[in-house]
C-alpha positions as CSV (number, residue, x, y, z in Angstrom):
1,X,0.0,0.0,0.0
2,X,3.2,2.1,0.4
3,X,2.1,3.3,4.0
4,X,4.2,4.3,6.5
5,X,4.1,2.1,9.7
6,X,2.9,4.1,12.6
7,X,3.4,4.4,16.3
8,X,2.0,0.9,17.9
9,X,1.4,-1.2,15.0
10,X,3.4,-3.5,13.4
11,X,4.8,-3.7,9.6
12,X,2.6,-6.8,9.3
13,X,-0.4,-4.8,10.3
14,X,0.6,-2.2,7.4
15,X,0.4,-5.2,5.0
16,X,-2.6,-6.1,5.4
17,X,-5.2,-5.4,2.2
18,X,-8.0,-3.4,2.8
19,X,-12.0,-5.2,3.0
20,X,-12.5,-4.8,-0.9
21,X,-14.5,-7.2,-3.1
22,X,-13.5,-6.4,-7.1
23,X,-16.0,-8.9,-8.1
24,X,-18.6,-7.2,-6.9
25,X,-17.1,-4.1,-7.9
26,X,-16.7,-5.3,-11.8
27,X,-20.6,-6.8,-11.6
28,X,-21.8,-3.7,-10.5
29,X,-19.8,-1.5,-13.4
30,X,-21.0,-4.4,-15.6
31,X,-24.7,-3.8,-14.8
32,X,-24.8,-0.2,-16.0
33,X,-22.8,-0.9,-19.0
34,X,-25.3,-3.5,-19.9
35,X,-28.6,-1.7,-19.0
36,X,-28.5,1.9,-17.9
37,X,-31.5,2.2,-15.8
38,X,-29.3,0.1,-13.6
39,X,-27.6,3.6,-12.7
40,X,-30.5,4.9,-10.9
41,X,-30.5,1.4,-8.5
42,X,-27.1,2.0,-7.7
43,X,-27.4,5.7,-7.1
44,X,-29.3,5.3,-4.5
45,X,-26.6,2.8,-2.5
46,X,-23.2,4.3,-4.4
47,X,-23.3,7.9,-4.3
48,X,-19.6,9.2,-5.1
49,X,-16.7,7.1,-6.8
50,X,-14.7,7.1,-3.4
51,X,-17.0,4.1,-2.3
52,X,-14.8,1.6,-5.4
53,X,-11.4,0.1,-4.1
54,X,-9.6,-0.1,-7.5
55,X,-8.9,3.3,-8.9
56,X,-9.5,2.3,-12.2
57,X,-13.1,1.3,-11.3
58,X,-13.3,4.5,-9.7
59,X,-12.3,6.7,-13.3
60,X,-15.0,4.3,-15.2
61,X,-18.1,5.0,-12.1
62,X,-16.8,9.1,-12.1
63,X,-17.2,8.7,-16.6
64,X,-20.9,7.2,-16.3
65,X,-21.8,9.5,-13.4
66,X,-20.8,12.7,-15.5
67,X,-22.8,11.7,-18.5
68,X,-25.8,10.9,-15.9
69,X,-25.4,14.2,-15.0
70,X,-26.4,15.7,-18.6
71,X,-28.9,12.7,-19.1
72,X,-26.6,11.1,-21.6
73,X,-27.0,7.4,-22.3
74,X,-24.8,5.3,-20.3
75,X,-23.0,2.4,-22.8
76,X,-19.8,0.9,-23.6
77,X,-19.2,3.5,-26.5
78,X,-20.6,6.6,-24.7
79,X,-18.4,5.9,-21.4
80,X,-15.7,4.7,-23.5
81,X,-15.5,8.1,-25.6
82,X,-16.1,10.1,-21.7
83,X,-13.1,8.4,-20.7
84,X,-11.0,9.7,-23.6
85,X,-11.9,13.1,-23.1
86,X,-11.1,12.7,-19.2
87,X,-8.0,11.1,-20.3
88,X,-8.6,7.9,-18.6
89,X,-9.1,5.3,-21.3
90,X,-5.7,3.7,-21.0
91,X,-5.1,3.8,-17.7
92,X,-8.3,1.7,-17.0
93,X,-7.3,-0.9,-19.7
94,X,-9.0,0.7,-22.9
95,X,-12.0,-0.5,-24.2
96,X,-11.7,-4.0,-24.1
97,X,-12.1,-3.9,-20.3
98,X,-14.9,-2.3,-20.6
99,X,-16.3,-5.0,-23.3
100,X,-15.4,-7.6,-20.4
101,X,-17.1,-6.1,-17.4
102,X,-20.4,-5.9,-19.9
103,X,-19.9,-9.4,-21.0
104,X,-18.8,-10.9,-17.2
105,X,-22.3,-9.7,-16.0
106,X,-25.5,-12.8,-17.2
107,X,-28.2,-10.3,-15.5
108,X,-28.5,-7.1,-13.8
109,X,-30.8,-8.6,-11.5
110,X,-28.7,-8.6,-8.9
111,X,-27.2,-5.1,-8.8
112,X,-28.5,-3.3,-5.8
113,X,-27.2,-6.3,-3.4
114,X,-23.7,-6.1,-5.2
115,X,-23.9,-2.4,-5.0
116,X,-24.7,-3.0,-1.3
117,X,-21.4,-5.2,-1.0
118,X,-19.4,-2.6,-2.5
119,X,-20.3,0.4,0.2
120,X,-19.9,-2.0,3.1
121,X,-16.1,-2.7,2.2
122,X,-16.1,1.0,1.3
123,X,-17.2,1.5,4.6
124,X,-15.2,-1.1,6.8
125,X,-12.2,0.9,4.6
126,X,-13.3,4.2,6.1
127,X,-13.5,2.4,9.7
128,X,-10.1,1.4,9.3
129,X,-8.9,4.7,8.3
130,X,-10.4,6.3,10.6
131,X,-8.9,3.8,13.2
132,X,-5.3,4.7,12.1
133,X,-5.8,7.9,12.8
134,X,-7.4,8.1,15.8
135,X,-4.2,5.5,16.8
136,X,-1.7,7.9,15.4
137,X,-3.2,10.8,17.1
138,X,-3.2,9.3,20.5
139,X,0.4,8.2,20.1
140,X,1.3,11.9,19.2
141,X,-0.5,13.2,21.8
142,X,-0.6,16.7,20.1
143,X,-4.3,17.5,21.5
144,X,-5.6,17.1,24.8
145,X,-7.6,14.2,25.4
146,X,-11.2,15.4,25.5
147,X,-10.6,17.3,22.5
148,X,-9.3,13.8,20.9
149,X,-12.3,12.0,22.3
150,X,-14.6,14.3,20.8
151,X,-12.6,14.2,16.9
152,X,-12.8,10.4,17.1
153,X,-16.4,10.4,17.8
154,X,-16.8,13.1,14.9
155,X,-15.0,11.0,12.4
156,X,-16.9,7.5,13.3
157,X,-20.3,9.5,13.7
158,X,-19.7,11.1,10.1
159,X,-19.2,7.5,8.7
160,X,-22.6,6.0,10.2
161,X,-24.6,9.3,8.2
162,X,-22.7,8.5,4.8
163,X,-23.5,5.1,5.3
164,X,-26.8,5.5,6.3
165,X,-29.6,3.7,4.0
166,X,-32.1,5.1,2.1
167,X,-35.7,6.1,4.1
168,X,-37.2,6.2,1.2
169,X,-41.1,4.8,1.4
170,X,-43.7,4.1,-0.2
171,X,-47.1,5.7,0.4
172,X,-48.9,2.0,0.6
173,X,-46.4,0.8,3.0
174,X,-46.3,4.3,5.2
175,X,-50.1,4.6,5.6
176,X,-51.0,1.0,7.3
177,X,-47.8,2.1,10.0
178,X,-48.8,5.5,10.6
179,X,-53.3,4.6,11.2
180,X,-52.1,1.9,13.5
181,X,-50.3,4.2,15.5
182,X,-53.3,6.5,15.6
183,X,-55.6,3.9,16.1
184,X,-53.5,2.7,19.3
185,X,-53.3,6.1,21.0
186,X,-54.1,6.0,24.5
187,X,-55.3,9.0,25.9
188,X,-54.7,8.0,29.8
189,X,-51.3,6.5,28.9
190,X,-49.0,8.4,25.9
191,X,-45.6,7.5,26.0
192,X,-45.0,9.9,23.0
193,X,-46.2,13.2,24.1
194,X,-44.8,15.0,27.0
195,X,-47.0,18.2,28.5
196,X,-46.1,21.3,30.2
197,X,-47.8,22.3,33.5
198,X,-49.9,25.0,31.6
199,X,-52.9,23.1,30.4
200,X,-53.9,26.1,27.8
201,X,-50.8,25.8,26.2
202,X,-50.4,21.9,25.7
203,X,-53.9,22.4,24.3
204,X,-52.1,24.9,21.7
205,X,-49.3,22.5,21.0
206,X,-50.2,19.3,22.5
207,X,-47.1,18.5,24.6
208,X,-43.5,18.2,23.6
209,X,-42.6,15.4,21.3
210,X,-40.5,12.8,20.9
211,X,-37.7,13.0,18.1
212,X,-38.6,16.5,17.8
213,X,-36.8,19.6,19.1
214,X,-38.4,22.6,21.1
215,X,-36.7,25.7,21.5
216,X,-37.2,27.8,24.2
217,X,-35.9,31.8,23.7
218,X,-36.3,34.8,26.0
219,X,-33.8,37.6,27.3
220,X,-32.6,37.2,30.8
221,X,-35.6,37.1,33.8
222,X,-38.2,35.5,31.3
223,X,-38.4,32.0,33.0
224,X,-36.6,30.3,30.1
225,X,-34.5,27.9,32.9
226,X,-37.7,28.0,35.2
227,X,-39.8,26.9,32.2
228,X,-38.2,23.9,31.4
229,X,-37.2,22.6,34.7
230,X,-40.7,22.8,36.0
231,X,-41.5,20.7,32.9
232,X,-39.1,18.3,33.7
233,X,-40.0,18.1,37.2
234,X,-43.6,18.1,36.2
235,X,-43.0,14.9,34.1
236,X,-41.0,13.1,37.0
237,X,-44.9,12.3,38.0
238,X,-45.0,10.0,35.2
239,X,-41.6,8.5,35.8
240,X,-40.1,10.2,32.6
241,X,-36.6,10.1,32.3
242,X,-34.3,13.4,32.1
243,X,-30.8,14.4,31.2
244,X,-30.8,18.3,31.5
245,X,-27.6,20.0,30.5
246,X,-26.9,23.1,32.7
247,X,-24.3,25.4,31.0
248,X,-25.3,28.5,32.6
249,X,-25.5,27.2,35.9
250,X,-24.3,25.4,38.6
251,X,-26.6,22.3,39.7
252,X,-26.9,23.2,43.5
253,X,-28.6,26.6,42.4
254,X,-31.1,25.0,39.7
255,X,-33.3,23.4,42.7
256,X,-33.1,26.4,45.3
257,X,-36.1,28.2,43.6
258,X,-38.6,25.2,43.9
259,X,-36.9,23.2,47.4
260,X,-36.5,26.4,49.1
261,X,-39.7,28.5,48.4
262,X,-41.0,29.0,51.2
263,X,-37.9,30.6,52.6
264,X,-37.4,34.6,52.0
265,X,-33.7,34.8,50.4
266,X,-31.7,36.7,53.3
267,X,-33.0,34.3,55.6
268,X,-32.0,31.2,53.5
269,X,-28.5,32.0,52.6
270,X,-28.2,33.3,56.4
271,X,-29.2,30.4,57.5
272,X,-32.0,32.0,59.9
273,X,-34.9,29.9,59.2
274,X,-37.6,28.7,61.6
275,X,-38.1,25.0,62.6
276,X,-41.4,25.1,60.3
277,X,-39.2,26.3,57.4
278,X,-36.5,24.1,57.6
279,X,-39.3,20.8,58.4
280,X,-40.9,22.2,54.7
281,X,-37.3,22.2,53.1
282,X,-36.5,18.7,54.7
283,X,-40.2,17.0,53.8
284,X,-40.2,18.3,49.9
285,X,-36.3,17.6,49.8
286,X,-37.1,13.8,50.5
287,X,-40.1,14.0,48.2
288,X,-37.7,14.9,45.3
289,X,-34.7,12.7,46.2
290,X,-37.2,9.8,45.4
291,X,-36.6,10.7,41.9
292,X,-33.4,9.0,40.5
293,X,-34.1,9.6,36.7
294,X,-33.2,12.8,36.7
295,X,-29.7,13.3,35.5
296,X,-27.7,16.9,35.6
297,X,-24.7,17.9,34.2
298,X,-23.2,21.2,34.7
299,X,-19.9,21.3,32.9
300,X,-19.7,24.6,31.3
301,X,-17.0,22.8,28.8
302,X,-19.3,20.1,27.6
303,X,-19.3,20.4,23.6
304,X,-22.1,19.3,21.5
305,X,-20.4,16.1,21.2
306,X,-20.1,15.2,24.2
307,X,-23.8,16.0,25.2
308,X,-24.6,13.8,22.2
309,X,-22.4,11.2,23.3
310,X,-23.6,11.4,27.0
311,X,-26.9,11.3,26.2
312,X,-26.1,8.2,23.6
313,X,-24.9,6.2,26.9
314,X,-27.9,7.0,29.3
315,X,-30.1,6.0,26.7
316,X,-28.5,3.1,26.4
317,X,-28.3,2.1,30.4
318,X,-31.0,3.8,31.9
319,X,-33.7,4.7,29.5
320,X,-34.3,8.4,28.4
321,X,-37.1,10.5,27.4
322,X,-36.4,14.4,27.8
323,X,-33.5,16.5,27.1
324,X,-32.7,19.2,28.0
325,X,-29.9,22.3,27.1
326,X,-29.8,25.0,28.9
327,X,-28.4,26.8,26.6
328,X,-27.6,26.6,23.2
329,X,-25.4,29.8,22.8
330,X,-23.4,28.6,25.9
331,X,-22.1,25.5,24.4
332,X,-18.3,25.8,23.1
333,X,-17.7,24.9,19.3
334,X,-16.5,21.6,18.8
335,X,-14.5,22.4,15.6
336,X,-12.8,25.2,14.0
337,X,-15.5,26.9,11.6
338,X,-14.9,30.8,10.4
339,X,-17.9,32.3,12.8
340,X,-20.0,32.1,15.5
341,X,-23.1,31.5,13.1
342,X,-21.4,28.4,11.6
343,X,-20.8,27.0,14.9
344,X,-24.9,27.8,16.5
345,X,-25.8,26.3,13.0
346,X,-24.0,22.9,13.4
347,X,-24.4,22.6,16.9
348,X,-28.6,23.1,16.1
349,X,-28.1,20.5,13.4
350,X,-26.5,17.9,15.9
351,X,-28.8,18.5,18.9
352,X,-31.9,18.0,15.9
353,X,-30.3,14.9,14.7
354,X,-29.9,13.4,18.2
355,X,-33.8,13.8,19.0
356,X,-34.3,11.6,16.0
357,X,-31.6,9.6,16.4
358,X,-32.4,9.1,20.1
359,X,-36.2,9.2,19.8
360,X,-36.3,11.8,22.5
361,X,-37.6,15.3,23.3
362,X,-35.2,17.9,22.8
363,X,-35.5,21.4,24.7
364,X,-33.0,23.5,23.9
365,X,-33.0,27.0,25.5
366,X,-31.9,29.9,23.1
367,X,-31.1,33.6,24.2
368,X,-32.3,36.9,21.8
369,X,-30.8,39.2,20.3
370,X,-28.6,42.1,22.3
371,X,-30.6,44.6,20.3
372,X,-34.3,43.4,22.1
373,X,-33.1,45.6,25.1
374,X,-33.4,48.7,22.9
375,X,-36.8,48.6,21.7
376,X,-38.6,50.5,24.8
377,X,-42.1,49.1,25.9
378,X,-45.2,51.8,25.0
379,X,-47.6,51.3,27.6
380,X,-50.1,54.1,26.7
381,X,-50.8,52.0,23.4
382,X,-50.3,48.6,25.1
383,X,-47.2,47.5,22.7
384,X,-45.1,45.8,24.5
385,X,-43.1,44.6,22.1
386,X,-43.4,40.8,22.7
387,X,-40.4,38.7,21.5
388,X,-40.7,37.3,17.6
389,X,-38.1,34.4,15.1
390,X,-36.4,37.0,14.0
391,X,-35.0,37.9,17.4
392,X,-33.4,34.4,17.6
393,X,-29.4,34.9,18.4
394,X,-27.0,34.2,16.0
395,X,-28.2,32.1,14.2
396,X,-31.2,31.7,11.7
397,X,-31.0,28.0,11.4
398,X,-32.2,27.8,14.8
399,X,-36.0,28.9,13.5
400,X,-35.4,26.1,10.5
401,X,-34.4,23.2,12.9
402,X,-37.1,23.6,15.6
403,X,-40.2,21.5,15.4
404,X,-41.8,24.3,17.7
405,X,-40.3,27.4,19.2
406,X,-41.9,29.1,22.4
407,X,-41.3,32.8,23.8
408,X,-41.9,32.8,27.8
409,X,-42.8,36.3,28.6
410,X,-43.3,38.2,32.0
411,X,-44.4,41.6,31.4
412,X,-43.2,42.9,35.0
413,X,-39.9,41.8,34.3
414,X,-40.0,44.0,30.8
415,X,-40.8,46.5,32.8
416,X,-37.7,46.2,35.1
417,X,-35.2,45.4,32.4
418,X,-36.7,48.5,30.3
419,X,-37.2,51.1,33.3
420,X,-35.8,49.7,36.6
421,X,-37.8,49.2,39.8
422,X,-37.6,52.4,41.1
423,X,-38.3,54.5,37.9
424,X,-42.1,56.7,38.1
425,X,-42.7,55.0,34.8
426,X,-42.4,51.3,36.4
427,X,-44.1,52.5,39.3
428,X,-47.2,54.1,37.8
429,X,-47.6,51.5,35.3
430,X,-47.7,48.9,38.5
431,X,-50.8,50.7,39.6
432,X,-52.9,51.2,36.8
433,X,-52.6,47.6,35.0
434,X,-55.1,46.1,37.7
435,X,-57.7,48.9,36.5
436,X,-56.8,48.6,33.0
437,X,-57.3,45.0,33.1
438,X,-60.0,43.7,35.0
439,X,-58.3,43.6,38.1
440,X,-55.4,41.0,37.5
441,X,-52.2,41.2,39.1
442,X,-49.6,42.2,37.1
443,X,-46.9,40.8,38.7
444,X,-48.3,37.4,38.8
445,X,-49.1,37.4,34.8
446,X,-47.1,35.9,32.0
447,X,-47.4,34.8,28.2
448,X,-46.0,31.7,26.5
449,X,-45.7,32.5,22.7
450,X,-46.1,30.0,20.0
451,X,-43.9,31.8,17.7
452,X,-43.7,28.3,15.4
453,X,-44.9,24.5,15.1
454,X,-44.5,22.8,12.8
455,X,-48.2,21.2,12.9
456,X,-50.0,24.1,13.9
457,X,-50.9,27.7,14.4
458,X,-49.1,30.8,16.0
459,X,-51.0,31.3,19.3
460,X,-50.4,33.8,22.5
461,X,-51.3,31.7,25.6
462,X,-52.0,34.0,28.8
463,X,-51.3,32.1,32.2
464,X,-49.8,32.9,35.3
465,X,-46.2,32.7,37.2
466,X,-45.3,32.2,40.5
467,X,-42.4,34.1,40.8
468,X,-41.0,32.4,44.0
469,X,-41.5,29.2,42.9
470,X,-40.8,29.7,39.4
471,X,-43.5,28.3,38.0
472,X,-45.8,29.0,34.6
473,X,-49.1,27.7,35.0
474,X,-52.3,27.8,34.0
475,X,-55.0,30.0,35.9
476,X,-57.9,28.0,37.3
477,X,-61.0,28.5,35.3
């Protein structure tokens, strides 16, 4: 092969001739030669010339793909003559190898399943490679380990996508599958839908599903955090399992809101509570400590890849239905792309993929743009300038990628990032909402905005937040 032996492996390892199968190579280049509507079988399985061992095989698959390309008959003589103008005619053997990879094939019966031998040596090649340097890069030792880990599972997670198979179906198969499923739905008992403690708003979007991604977006003090842990803690009652990915956070401070309520904040962290405050702590403590399926994690160096690779192994051991990142703009890139947009892009892409992949729900928390903080609430005309998709950070893909994106929205707090708590404006605007409004609290009101889903409407869903608590629910009716 004329490689050079590399750290830990030994000459007789070098020597060794990589998984190929000519023969199945040859009937496969035989088949289109002999019937050209073999081409479109094969496309389908062999999609560049990289997947052909022998190079010359290679130069005669890249000729019949480029006169595919300009829907130009695919023959001995019309391949032949697109190797001579690519220069390639002798090196493969001329034309009388081509005559004898027409005349070596009886039937082109059997072209998909030698097309399908053909990318699985092409495949076991690309393991192997892969392998070597993976093993050379651990013997140089040039990168720090995590960093390796996560380039190795890159390189062997790019090889399962190009060697995926095609999910192409037909109508009559799909429809039997999918009104099954529908017929089997159990209202009392659905495994597939996960809701929210704000019963308007799973009417609105009907819960959070699996293999689907929800994204979550608000400017500091909107709840985004509170949001989704109270869902996930909301779903512990039906023994769902939960990996949520804290970026922003440390663990110990996720749980103080809800395990420490009743507790004012000066006493808490002085540690001057009363007997009756500390029994409340210690009885909902051991209420929540029944719940084992609940896994945090609150590296703030965790990449992409190693959320999709943690995830990957608790799904595996334990089971899991929800995931959680909290959030998206926190997590470091993984590779070396030219921006910031790139990176939010691919890391959207991966976290998408690994709902499917993983058959889970994914909710993935997403800051807004710096410029939100500009655009000053007008009370007297009751605009108040509620988030929208196009304030999504850094990244448009984000709005492609979601299944379903939700805007958590507490006017009070607008009112505090836009004025400040001690401004007239703030103040006055405190006093007169209960009279403008029926008589509702102001500081108890929030919105959840279905800014996007993919099976459904736009909706603004009014409910209520307890603020100590940290909760979004729904008003009794």
């Amino acid at each position: 092969m004329g490689t050079k032996p590399i750290a830990g492996r030994s000459s007789k390892e070098t020597e060794l001739v990589p998984p190929q199968s000519l023969e199945a190579e040859q009937s496969v280049l035989g088949s289109i030669l002999k019937d050209d509507k073999a081409f479109d079988l094969v496309l389908t399985i062999l999609k560049h010339e990289q997947v052909f061992y022998s190079q010359r095989h290679r130069r005669i698959f890249r000729a019949a793909m480029q006169l595919y390309m300009v829907s130009e008959p695919i023959d001995i003589t019309t391949v032949s003559e697109r190797l001579t103008q690519n220069g390639d005619l002798e090196s493969v053997g001329g034309r009388s190898y081509l005559v004898e990879l027409c005349e070596g094939v009886a039937t082109t019966v059997n072209v998909v399943a030698h097309a399908e031998i053909v990318r699985e040596k092409a495949t076991l090649r690309q393991l192997s490679e892969a392998a070597r340097e993976i093993d050379r890069d651990a013997f140089e030792a040039t990168k720090p380990a995590r960093e390796q880990l996560n380039t190795a599972e890159a390189k062997i997670f790019s090889i399962a996508e190009t060697g995926a198979k095609s999910k192409l179906v037909s109508l009559s198969a799909l429809t039997p599958i999918v009104a099954d499923k529908l017929l089997k739905i159990d209202p009392s008992n659905q495994h597939d839908i996960f809701e929210t403690r704000i019963a308007d708003l799973n009417r609105v979007i009907r819960g959070l599903y699996r293999g689907e991604s929800t994204f979550i977006a608000g400017e500091p003090s909107s709840g985004k955090t509170s949001f989704a842990l109270d869902t996930c803690l909301f779903n512990l009652n039906w023994g769902r399992k939960i990996y949520f990915v804290s970026l922003d956070q440390r663990k110990m401070l996720l749980l103080l809101p809800d395990l420490a309520h009743w507790t004012p904040k000066n006493r808490l962290y002085s540690g001057q509570m009363s007997l009756e405050e500390k029994d409340q702590i210690g009885r909902y403590g051991a209420e929540l400590a029944r719940h084992d399926n609940f896994l945090i994690d609150d590296d703030p160096n965790m990449t992409v890849l190693d959320i999709r690779s943690e995830a990957r192994r608790i799904k595996r051991q334990f089971g899991l239905d929800i995931v959680v990142i909290d959030y998206v703009q926190k997590i470091p890139p993984h590779g070396r792309l030219d921006n910031r947009h790139q990176e939010i892009t691919e890391i959207s892409r991966i976290l998408t993929a690994t709902a499917k992949d993983l058959d889970v729900a994914m909710v993935i928390l997403s800051q807004l743009n710096r410029n939100r903080f500009q655009q000053k609430i007008d009370w007297e005309s009751n605009n108040w300038n509620f988030p929208n998709m196009g304030m999504l950070r850094e990244s448009g893909s984000l709005e492609q990628d979601a299944s379903q994106i939700l805007f958590p929205v507490v006017p009070i707090e607008l009112l505090k990032v836009n004025y400040g708590e001690q401004s007239s404006y703030y103040q006055d605007a405190l006093r007169a909402y209960p009279v403008k409004n029926g008589g509702k609290d102001l500081t108890t009101l929030a919105y959840m905005i279905v800014g996007k889903q993919k099976d459904g409407e736009k909706a603004v869903v009014e409910c209520r937040r307890d603020a100590v608590r940290m909760r979004f629910y729904s008003e009794a009716r």
